[in-house]
Rosetta silent file (secondary structure, phi, psi, omega in degrees, C-alpha in Angstrom):
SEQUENCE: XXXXXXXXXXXXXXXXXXXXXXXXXXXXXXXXXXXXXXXXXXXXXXXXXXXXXXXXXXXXXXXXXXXXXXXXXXXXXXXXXXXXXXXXXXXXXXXXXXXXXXXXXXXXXXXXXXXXXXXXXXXXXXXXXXXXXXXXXXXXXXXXXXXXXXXXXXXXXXXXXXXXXXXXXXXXXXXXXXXXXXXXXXXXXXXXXXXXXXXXXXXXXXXXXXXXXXXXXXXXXXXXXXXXXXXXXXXXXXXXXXXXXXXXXXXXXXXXXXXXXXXXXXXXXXXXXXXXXXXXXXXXXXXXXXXXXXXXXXXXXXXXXXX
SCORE:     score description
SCORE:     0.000 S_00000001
   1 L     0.000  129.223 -122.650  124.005  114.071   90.846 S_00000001
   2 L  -128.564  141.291  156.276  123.176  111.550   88.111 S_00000001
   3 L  -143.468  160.393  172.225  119.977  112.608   85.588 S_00000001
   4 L  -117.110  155.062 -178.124  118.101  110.008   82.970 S_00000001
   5 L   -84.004  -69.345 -132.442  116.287  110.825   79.497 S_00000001
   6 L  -117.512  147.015  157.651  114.181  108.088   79.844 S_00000001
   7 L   -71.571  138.709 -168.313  112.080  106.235   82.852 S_00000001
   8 L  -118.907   84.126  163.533  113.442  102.806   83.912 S_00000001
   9 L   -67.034   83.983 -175.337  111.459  100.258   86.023 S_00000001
  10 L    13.363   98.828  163.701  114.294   97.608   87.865 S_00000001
  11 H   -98.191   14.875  152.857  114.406   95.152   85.344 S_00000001
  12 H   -47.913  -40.561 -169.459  116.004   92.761   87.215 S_00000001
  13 H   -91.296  -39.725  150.316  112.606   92.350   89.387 S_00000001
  14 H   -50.413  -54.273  154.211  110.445   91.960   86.142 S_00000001
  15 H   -48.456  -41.082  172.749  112.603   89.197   84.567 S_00000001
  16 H   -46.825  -63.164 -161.198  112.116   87.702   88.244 S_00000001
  17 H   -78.959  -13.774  134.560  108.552   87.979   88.381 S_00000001
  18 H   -16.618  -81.616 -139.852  108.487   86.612   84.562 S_00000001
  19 H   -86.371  -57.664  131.678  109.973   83.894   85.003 S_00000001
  20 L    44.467  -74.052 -174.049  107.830   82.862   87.488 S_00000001
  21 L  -100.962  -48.289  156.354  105.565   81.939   84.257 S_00000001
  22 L   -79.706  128.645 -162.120  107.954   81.681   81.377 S_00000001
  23 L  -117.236  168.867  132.431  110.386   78.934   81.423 S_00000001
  24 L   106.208  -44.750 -139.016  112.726   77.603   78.642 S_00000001
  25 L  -133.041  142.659 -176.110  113.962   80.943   77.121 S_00000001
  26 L  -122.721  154.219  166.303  116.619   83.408   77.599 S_00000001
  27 L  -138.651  165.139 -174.659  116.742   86.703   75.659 S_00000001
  28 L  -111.264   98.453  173.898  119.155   89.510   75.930 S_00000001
  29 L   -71.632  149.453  167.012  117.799   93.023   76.282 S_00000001
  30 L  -141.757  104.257  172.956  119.836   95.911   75.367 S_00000001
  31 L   -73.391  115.825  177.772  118.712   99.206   76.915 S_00000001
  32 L   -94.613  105.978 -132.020  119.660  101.946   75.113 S_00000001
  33 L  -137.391  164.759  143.439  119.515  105.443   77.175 S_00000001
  34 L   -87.253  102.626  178.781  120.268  108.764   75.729 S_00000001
  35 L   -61.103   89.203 -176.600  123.287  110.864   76.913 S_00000001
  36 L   -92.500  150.510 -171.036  122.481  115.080   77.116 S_00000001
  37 L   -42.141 -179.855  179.821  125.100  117.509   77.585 S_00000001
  38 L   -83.843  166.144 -157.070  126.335  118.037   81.201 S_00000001
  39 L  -129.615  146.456 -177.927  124.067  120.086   83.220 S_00000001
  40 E   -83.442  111.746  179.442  125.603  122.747   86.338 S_00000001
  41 E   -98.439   91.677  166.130  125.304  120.667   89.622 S_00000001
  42 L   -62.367 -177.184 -111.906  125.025  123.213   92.956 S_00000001
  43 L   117.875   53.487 -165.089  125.526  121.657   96.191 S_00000001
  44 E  -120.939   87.632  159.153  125.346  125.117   97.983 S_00000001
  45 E  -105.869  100.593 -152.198  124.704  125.369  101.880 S_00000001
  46 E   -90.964  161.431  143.368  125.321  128.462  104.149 S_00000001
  47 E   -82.896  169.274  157.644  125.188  128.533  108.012 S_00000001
  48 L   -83.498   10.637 -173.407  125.225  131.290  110.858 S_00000001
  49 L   -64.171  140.454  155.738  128.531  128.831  111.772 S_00000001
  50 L   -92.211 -178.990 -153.815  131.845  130.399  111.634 S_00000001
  51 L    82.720 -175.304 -165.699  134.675  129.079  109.517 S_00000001
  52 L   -67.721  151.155 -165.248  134.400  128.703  106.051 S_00000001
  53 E  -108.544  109.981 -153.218  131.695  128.582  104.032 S_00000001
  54 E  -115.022  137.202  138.534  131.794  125.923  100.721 S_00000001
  55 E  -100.967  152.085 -170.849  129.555  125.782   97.361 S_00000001
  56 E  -140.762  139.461 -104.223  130.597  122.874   95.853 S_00000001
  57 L  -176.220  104.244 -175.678  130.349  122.934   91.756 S_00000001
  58 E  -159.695  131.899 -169.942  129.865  119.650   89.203 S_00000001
  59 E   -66.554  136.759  141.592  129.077  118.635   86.000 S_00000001
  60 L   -51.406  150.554  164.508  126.218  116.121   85.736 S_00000001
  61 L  -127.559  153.732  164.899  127.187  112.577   84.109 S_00000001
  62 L   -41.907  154.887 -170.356  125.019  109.988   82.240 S_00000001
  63 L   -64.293  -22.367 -140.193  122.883  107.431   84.726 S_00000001
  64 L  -141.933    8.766  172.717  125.094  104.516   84.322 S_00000001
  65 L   -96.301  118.951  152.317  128.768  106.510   84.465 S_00000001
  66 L   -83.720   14.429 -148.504  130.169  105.759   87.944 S_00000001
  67 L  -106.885  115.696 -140.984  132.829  107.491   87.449 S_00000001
  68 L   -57.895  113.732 -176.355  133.878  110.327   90.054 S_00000001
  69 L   -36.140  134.191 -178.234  131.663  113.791   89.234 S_00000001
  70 L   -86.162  122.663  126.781  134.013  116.725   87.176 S_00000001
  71 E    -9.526  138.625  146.701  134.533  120.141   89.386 S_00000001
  72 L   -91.292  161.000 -169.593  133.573  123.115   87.025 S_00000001
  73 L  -145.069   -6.993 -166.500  136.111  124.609   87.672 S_00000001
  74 L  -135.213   51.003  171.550  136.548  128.219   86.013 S_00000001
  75 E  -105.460  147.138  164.895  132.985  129.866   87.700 S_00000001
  76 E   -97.082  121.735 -179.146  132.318  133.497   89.287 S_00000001
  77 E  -128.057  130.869  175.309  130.516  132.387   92.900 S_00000001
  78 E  -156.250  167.214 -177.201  129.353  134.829   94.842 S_00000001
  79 E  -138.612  134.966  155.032  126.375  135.367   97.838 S_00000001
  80 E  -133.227  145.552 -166.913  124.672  138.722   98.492 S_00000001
  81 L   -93.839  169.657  156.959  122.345  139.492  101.674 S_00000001
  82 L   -67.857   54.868  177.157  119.230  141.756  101.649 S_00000001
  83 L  -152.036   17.215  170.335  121.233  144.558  103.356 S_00000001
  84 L    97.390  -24.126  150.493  123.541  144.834  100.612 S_00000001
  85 L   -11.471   70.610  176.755  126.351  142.567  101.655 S_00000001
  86 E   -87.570  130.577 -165.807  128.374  140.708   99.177 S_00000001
  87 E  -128.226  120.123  150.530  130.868  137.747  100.341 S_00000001
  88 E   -36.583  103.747  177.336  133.184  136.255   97.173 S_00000001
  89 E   -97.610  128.095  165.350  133.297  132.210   97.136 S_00000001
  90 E  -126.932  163.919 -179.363  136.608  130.968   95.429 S_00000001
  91 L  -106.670  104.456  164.797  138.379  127.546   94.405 S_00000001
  92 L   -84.899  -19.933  176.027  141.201  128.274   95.400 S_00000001
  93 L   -83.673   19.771 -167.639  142.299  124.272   95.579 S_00000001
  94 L    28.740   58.557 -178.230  140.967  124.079   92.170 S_00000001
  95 L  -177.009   62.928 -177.019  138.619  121.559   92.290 S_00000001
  96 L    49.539   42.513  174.436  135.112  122.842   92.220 S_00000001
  97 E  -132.353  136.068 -169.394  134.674  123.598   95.908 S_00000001
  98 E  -124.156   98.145 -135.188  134.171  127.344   96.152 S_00000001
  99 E  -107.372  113.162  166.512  135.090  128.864   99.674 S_00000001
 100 E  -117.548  175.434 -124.760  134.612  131.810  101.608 S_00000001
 101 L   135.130  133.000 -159.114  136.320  132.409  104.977 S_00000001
 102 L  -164.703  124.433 -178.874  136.665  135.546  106.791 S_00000001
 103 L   -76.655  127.222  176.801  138.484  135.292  110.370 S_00000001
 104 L    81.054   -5.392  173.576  136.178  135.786  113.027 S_00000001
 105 L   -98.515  148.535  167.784  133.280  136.426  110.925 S_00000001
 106 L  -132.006  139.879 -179.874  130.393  134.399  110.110 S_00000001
 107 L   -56.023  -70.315 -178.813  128.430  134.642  107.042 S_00000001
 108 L   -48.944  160.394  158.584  124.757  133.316  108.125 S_00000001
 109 L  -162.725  149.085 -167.904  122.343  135.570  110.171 S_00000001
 110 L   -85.337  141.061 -162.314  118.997  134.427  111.135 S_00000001
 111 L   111.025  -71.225  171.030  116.560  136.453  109.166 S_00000001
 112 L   -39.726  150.201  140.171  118.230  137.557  106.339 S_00000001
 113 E   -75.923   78.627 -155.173  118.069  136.831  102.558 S_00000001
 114 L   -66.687  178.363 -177.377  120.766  135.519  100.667 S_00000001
 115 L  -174.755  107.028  168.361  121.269  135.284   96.612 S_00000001
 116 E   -70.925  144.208  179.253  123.580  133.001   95.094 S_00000001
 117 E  -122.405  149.115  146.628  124.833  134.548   91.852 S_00000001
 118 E  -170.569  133.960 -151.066  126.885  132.251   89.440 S_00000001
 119 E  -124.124  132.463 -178.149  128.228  133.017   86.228 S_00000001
 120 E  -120.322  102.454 -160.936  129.775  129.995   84.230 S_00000001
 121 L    49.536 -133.712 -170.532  130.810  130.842   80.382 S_00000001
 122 L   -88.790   11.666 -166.892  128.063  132.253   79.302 S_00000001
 123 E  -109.819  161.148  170.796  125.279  131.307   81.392 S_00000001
 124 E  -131.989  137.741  176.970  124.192  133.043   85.056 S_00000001
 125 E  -121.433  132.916  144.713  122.318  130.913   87.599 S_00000001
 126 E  -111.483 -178.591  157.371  121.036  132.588   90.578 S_00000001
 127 E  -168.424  151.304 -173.738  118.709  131.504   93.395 S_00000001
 128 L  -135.702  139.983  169.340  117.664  133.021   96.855 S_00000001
 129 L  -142.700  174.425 -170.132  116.910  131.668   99.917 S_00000001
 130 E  -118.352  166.085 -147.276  116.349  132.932  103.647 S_00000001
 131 L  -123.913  127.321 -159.220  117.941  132.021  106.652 S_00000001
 132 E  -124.321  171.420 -162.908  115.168  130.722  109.332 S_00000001
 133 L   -86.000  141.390  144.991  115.038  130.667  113.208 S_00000001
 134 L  -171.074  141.852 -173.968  115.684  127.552  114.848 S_00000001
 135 L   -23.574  166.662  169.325  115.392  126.395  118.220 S_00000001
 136 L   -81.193  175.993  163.287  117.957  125.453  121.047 S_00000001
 137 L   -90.681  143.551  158.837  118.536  121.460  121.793 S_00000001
 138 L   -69.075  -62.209 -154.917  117.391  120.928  125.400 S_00000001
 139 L  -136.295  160.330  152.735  118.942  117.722  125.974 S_00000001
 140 L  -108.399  115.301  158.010  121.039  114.250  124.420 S_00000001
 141 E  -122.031 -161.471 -147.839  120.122  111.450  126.650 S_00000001
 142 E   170.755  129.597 -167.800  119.791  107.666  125.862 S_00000001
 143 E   -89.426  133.646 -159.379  118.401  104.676  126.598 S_00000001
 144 E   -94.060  156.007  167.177  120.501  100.942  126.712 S_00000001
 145 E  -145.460  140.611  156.751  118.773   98.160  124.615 S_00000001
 146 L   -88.203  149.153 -162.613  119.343   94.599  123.691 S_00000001
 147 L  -105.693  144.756  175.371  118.476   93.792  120.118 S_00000001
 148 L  -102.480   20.215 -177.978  116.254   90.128  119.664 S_00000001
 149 L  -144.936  172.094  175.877  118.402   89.454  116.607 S_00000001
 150 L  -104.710   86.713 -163.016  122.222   89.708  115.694 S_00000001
 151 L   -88.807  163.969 -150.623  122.510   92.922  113.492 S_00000001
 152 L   -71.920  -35.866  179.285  124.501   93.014  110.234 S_00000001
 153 L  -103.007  164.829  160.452  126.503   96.782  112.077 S_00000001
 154 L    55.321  161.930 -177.360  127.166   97.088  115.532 S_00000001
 155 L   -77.422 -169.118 -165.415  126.719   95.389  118.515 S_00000001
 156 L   -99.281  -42.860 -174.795  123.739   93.683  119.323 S_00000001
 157 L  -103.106  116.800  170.702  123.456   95.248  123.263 S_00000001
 158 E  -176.939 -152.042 -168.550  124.303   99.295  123.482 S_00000001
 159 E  -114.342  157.831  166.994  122.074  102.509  123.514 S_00000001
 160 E   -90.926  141.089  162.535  119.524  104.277  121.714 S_00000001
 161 E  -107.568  146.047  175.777  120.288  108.001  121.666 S_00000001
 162 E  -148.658  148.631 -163.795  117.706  110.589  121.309 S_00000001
 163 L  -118.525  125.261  124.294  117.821  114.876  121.513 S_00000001
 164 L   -77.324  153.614 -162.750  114.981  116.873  122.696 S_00000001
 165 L  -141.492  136.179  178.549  113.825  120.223  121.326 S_00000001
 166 E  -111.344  155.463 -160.118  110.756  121.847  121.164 S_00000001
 167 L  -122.556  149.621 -154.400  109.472  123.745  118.099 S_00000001
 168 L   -77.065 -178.006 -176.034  108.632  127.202  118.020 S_00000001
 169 L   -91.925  136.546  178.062  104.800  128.472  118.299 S_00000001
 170 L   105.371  109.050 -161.312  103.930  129.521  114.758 S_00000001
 171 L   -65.118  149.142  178.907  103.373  126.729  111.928 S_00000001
 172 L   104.602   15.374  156.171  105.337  125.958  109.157 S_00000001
 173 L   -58.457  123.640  168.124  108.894  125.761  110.827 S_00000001
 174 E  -110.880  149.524 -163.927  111.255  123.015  108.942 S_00000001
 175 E  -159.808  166.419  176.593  114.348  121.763  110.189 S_00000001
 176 E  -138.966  113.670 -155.158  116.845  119.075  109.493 S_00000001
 177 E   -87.812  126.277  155.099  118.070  116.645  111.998 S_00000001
 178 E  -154.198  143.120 -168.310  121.453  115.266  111.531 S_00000001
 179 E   -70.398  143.670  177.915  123.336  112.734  114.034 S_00000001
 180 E  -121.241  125.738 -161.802  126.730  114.008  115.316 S_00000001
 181 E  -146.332  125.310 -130.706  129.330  111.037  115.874 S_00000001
 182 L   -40.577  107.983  174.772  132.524  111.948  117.280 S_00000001
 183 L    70.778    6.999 -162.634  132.443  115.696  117.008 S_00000001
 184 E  -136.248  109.577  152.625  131.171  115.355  112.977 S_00000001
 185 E   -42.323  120.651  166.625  127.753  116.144  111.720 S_00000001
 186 L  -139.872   92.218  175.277  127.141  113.417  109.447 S_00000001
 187 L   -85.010  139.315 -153.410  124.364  112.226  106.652 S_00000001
 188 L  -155.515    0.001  122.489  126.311  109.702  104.985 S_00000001
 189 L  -147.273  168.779 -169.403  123.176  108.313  102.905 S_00000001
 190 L   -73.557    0.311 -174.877  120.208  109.868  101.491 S_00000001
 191 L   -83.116  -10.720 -142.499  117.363  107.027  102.777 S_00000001
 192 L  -107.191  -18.909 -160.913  119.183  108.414  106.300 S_00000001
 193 L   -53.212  118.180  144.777  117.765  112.073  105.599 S_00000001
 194 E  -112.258  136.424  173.005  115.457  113.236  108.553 S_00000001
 195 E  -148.144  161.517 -137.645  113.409  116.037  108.742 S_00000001
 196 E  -147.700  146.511 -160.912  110.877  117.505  110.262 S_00000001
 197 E  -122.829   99.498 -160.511  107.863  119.819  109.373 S_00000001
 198 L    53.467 -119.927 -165.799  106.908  121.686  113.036 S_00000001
 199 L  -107.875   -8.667 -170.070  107.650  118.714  115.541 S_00000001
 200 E  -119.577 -161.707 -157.174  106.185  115.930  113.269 S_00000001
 201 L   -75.798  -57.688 -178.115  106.964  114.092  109.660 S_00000001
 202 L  -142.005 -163.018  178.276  104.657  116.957  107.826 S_00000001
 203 L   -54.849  -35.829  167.439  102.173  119.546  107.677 S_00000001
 204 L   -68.431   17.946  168.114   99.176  117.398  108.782 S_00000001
 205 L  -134.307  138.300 -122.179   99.791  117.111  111.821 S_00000001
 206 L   -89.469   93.138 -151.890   98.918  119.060  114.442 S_00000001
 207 L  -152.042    0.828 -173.797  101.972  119.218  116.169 S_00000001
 208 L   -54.267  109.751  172.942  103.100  123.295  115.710 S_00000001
 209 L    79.297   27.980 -177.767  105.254  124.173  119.274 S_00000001
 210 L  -112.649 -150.204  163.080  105.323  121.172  120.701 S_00000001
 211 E   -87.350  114.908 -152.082  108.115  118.586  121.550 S_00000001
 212 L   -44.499  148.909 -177.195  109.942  116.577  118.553 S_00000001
 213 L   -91.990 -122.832 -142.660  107.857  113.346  118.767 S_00000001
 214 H  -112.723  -89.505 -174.907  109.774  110.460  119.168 S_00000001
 215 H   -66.225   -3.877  122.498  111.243  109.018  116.281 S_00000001
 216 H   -45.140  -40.405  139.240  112.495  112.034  114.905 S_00000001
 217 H   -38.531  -54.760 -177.924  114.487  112.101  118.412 S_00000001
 218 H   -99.909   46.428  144.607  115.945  108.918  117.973 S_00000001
 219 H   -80.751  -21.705 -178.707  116.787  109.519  114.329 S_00000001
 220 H   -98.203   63.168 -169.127  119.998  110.409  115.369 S_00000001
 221 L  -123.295   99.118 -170.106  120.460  106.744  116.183 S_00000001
 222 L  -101.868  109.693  172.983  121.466  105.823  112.722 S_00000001
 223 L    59.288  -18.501  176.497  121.904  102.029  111.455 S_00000001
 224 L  -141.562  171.109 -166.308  123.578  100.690  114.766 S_00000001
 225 L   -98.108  160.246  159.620  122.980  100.721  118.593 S_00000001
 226 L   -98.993 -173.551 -173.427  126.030  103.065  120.208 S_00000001
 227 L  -158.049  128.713 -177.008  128.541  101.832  122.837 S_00000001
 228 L   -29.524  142.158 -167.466  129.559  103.239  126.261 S_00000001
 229 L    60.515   22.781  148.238  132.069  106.037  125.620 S_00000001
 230 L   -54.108   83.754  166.044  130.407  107.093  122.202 S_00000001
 231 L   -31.640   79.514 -132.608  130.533  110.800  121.489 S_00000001
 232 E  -108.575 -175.952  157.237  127.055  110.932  120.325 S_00000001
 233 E   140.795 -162.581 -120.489  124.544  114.525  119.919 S_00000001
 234 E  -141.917  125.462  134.980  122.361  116.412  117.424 S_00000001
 235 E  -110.992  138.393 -177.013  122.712  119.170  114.886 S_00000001
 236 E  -101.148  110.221  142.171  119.054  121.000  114.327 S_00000001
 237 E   -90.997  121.481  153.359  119.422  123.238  111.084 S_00000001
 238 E   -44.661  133.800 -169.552  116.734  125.477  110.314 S_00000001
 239 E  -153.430  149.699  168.336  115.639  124.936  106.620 S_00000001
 240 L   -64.887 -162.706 -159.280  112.991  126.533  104.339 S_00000001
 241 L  -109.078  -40.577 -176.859  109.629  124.843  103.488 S_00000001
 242 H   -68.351  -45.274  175.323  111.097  124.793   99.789 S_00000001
 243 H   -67.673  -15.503  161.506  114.495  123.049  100.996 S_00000001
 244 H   -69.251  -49.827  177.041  112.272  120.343  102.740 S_00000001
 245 H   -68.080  -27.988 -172.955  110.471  119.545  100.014 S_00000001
 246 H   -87.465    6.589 -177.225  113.993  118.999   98.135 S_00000001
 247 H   -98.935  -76.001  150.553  115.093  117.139  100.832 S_00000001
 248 H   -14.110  -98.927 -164.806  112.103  114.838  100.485 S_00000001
 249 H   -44.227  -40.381  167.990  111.944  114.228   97.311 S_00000001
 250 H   -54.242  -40.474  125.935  115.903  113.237   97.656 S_00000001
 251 H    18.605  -83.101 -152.515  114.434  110.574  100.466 S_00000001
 252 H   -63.174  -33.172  175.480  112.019  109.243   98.156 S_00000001
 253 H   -78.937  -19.220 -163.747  114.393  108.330   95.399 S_00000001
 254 H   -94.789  -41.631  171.746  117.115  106.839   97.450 S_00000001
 255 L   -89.238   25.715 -161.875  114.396  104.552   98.875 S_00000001
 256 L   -69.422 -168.184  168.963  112.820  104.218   95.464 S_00000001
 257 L   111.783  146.987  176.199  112.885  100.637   94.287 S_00000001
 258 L    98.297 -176.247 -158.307  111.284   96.916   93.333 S_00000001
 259 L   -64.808  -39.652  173.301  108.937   95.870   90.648 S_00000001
 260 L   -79.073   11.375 -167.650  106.772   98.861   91.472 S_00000001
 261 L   -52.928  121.785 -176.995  108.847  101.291   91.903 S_00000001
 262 L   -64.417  164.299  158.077  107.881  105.340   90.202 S_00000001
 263 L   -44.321  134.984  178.012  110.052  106.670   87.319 S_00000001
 264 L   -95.670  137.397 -165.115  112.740  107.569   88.127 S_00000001
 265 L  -114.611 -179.915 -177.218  113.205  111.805   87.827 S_00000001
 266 L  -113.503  126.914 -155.774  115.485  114.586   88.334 S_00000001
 267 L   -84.209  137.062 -167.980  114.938  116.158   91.780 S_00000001
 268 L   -62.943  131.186 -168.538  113.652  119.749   91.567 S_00000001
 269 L   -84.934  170.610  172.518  116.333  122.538   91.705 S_00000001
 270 L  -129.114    5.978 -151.509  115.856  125.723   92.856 S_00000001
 271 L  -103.057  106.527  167.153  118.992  126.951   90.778 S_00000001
 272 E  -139.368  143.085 -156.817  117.475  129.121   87.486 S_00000001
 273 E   -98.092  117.296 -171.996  119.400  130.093   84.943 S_00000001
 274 L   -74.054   42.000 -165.177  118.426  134.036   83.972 S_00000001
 275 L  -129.181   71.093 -146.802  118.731  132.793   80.197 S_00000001
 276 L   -50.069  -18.529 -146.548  114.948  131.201   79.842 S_00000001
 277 L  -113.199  -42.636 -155.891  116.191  129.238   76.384 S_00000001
 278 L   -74.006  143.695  172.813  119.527  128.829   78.182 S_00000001
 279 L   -15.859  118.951  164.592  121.453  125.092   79.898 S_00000001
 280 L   -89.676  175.662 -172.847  119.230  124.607   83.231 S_00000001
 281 E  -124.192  153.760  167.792  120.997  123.387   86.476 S_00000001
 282 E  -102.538  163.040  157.031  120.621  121.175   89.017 S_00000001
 283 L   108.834 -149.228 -169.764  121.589  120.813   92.927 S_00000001
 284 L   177.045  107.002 -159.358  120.368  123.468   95.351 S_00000001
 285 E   -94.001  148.415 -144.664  120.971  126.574   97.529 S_00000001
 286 E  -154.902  160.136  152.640  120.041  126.488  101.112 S_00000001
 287 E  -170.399  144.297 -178.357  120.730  128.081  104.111 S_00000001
 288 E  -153.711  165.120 -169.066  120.654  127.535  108.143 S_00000001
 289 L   -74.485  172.599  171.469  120.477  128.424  111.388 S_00000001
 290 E  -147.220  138.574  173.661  122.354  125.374  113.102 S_00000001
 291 E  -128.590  156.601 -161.612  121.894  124.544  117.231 S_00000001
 292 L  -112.896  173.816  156.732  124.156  121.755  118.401 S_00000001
 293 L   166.692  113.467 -174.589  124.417  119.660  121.392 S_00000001
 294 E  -117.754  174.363  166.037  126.614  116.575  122.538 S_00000001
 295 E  -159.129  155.063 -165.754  127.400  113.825  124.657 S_00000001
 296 L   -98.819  141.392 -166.961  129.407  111.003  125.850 S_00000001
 297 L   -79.928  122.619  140.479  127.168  107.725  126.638 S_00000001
 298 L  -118.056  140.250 -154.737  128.258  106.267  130.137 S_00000001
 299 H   -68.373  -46.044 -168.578  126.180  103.456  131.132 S_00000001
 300 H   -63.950   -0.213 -176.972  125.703  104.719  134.590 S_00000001
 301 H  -120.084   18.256  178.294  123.976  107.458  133.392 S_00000001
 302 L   -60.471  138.856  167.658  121.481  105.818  131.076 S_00000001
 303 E   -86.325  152.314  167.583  117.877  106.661  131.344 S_00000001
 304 L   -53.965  164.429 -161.193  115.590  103.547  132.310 S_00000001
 305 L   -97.282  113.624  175.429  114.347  101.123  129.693 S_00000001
 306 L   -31.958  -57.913 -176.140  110.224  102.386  129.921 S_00000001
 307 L   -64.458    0.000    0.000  109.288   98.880  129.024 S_00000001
């Protein structure tokens, strides 16, 4: 995770729309940005899933270093529930991914309250978050479609997939949709991020217990059509109303962009450091319920095209 000193509006798209009106002249800008120490990047989500559990642990870098994020690497990780429960996260590969594993056990439980603890030199970051209900999947099915264009992935003729679910009765459930593509949960960029506030996009809309509406089903039809014998389905995590909004706001920057674009900011953590005067952090601690459900597309079993 990347942070800036200063706001930047694309100035590639501004010299465009310049020149438009100024001719003749070239000048050379040189944007000057200010570099602040590195900042503690969390990346911390638990499930009720068994197997292992990861935090994953990284220095911030300056906006314009592409250069692969540094592991912390010498941190005390730890999670404790409201029942008294403590489970030890460690790197044991040394190289900021911090692991718990317990055979046969699973960490999440729906209900509970967790608290990340994490003490780095001299600073402690903690944050707490709760582990929320979330529905079963009903169904995967899928629909075949031809495309009126020749798209840049994928074929042009194959299926839309879509999961139904229904959302429980009592508003203010949040959840996070992610497409499963053979056998692997995958968000693979942040513009790709779906989520869901009861059954709709957000809180206005009256939509509390109903059925996911429709394009929130077929988000997890991601950038391409499938193709018969695609291992296609759904994981629904449960997520707090506070991990939505950080999920959002990650959304909004990843489609951020053009001459009008907002400043660009550093997305709100939930990570506080108990040392008020002390280095703040970044990233975010999370946790969910997660219900699954897949399937393999054969054409003979396609639902009809509506249209």
């Amino acid at each position: 995770m990347k942070h800036l000193k200063i706001s930047i509006i694309k100035l590639s798209a501004l010299i465009a729309f310049l020149g438009v009106f100024l001719t003749g002249c070239e000048d050379v800008i040189d944007l000057e940005t200010q570099s602040g120490p590195p900042q503690l990047v969390v990346d911390g989500w638990i499930t009720n899933q068994a197997g292992p559990q990861t935090i994953r642990l990284t220095w911030s870098a300056s906006y314009f270093d592409n250069s692969p994020a540094k592991p912390v690497l010498d941190a005390e990780v730890s999670v404790k529930d409201d029942q008294g429960a403590v489970y030890l996260f460690e790197d044991v590969a040394n190289n900021g991914n911090y692991i718990w594993q317990k055979t046969g056990d699973t960490l999440g439980k729906v209900g509970r309250t967790y608290t990340l603890t994490i003490k780095q030199g001299t600073d402690t970051y903690t944050s707490t978050t709760e582990l929320k209900r979330v529905p079963a999947v009903d169904s995967v099915v899928y629909t075949k479609e031809k495309l009126p264009f020749e798209p840049d992935k994928g074929p042009r003729e194959g299926y839309v997939a879509e999961f139904y679910a229904r959302d429980f009765l009592g508003e203010g459930d949040t959840y996070w949709i992610k497409p499963v593509v053979k056998g692997k949960a995958t968000v693979d960029k942040a513009v790709n991020i779906s989520i869901a506030y009861d059954a709709a996009f957000g809180s206005g809309a009256p939509s509390d217990g109903l059925i996911f509406i429709l394009p929130l089903r077929q988000s997890i039809t991601v950038d391409s059509l499938y193709s018969a014998g695609d291992q296609v389905g759904v994981e629904l995590h449960s997520i707090t109303n506070e991990a939505f909004e950080f999920l959002k706001q990650i959304r909004e920057q990843a489609n951020n962009g053009g001459l009008f674009a907002t400043p660009i900011a550093n997305v709100r953590s939930n990570i506080t450091n108990t040392n008020a005067s002390g280095s703040k952090a970044l990233g975010f601690f999370g946790a969910s319920a997660v219900s699954r459900l897949e399937t393999t597309i054969i054409p003979e079993k396609a639902r009809p095209d509506d249209d």
